[in-house]
matplotlib code that plots the C-alpha trace (Angstrom):
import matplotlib.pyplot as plt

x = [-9.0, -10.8, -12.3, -16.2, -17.5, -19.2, -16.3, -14.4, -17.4, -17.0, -13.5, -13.8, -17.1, -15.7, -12.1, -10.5, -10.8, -8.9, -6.5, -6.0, -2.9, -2.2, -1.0, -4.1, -7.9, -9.7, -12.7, -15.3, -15.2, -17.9, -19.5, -19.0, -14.9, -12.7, -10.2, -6.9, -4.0, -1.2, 1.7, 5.1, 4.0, 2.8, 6.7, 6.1, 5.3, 2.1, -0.1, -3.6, -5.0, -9.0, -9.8, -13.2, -14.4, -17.0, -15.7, -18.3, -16.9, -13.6, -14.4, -15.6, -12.6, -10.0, -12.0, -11.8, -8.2, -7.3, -9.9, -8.0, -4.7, -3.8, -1.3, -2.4, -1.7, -4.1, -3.2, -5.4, -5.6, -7.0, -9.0, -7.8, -10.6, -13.2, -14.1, -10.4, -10.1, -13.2, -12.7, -9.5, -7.6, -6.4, -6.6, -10.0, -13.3, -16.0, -18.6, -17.5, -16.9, -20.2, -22.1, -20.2, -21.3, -25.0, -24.4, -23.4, -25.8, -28.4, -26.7, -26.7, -30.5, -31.9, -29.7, -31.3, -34.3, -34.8, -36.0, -33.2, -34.8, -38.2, -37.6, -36.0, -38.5, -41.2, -39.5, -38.3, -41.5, -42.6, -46.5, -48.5, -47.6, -43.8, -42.9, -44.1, -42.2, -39.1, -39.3, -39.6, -36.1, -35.0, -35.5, -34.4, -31.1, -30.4, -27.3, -29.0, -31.5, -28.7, -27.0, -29.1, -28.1, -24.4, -23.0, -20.2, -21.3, -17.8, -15.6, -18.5, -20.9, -24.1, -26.7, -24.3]
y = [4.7, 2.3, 3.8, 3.4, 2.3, 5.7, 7.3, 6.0, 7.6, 10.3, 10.7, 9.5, 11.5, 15.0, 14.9, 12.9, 13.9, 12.5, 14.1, 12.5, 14.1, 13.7, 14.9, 15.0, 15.6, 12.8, 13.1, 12.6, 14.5, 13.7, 16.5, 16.0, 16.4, 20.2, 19.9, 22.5, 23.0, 22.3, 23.9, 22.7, 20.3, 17.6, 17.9, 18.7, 15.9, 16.7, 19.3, 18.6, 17.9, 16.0, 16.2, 14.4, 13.8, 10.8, 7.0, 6.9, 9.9, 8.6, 5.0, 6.6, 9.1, 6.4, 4.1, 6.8, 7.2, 3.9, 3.5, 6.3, 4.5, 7.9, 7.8, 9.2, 8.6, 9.6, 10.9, 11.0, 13.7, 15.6, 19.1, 20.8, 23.0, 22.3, 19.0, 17.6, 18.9, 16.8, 13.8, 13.1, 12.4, 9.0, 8.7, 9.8, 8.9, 11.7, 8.7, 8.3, 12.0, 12.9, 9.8, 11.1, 14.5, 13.6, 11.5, 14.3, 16.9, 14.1, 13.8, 17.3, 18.6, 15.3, 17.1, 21.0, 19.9, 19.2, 15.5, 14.4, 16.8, 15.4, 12.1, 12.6, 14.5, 12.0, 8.8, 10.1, 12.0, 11.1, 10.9, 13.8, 12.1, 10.7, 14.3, 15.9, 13.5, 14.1, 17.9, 17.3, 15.0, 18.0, 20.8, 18.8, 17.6, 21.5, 23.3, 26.3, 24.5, 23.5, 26.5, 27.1, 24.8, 25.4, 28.1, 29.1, 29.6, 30.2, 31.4, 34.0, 33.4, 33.1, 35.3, 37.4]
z = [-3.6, -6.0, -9.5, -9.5, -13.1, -13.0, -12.2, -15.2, -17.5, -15.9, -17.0, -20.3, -20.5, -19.5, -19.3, -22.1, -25.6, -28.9, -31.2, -34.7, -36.6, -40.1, -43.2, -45.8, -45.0, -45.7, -47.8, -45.7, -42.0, -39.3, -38.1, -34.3, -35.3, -35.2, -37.7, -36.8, -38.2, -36.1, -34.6, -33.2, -30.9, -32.6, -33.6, -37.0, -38.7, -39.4, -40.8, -39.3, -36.1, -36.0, -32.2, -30.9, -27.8, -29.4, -29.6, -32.5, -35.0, -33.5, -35.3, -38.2, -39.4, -38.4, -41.0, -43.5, -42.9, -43.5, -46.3, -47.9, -47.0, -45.2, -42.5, -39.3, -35.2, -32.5, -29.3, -25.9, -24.0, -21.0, -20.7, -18.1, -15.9, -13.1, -14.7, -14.9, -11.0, -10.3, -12.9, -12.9, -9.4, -9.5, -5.9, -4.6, -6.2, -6.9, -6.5, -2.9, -2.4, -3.2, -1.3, 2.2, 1.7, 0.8, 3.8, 5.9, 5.0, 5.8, 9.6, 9.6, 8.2, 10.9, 13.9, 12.7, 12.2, 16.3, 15.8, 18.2, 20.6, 20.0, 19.9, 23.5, 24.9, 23.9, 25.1, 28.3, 29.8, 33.0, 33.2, 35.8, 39.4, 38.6, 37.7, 40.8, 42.8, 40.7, 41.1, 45.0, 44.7, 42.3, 44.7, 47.9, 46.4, 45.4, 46.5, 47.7, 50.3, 52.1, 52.6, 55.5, 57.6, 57.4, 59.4, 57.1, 53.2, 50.9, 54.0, 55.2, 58.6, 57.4, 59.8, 61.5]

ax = plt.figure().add_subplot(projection="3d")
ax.plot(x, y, z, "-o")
ax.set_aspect("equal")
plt.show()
């Protein structure tokens, strides 16, 4: 399924963050940025790893970096959690997700609240005289005022 806009900011919002390894700190470090040192996975190369989840502090320390002519490589990567399960499917959008179930607690809370009901009740009343005579056609056209006249009612003689 299609990718909404706000589905993409969604992602980049709350699921993607960015890792910057290198080898020496640079000077200056924006405060929005964890600095760690690494372990074996960034294969050993190098000693530091500057992870942000702001495009902004990301701009700024790769400035530095190359300011300080300090060689680094960044890395994206994705949180894992409720957010990732409800960011990050490639194949269903949460913008579409969420408008079908507003939808269908809308359908739902319109059926509960017994506005079908009304709306029927209103639009199909009969005024005073027409619903007399349709009670007459009701009660003549019933099963039981014809059992009467038969003489046999479900394989049993009636008045015997």
């Amino acid at each position: 399924m299609q990718q909404t806009a706000l589905d993409r900011w969604l992602r980049k919002k709350f699921v993607y963050y960015t890792q910057v390894y290198c080898n020496t700190l640079p000077r200056e470090i924006p405060p929005r940025i964890t600095v760690e040192e690494t372990t074996k996975e960034s294969g050993g190369r190098f000693l530091y790893r500057l992870t942000t989840n702001d495009d902004a502090s990301l701009l700024e320390i790769s400035k530095g970096l190359e300011r300080e002519n300090i060689t680094y490589t960044s890395r994206v990567a994705e949180k894992k959690g409720l957010a990732a399960r409800l960011f990050n499917d490639p194949f269903k959008s949460f913008t579409y997700r969420v408008a079908w179930i507003i939808f269908i607690l809308i359908i739902i809370s319109i059926i509960l609240s017994g506005l079908p009901v009304y709306l029927w009740k209103t639009y199909t009343e009969l005024p005073e005289d027409k619903e007399e005579a349709r009670m007459e056609v009701i009660e003549s056209t019933s099963l039981l005022s014809h059992v009467s006249s038969y003489p046999y009612y479900y394989g049993q003689r009636l008045n015997s």
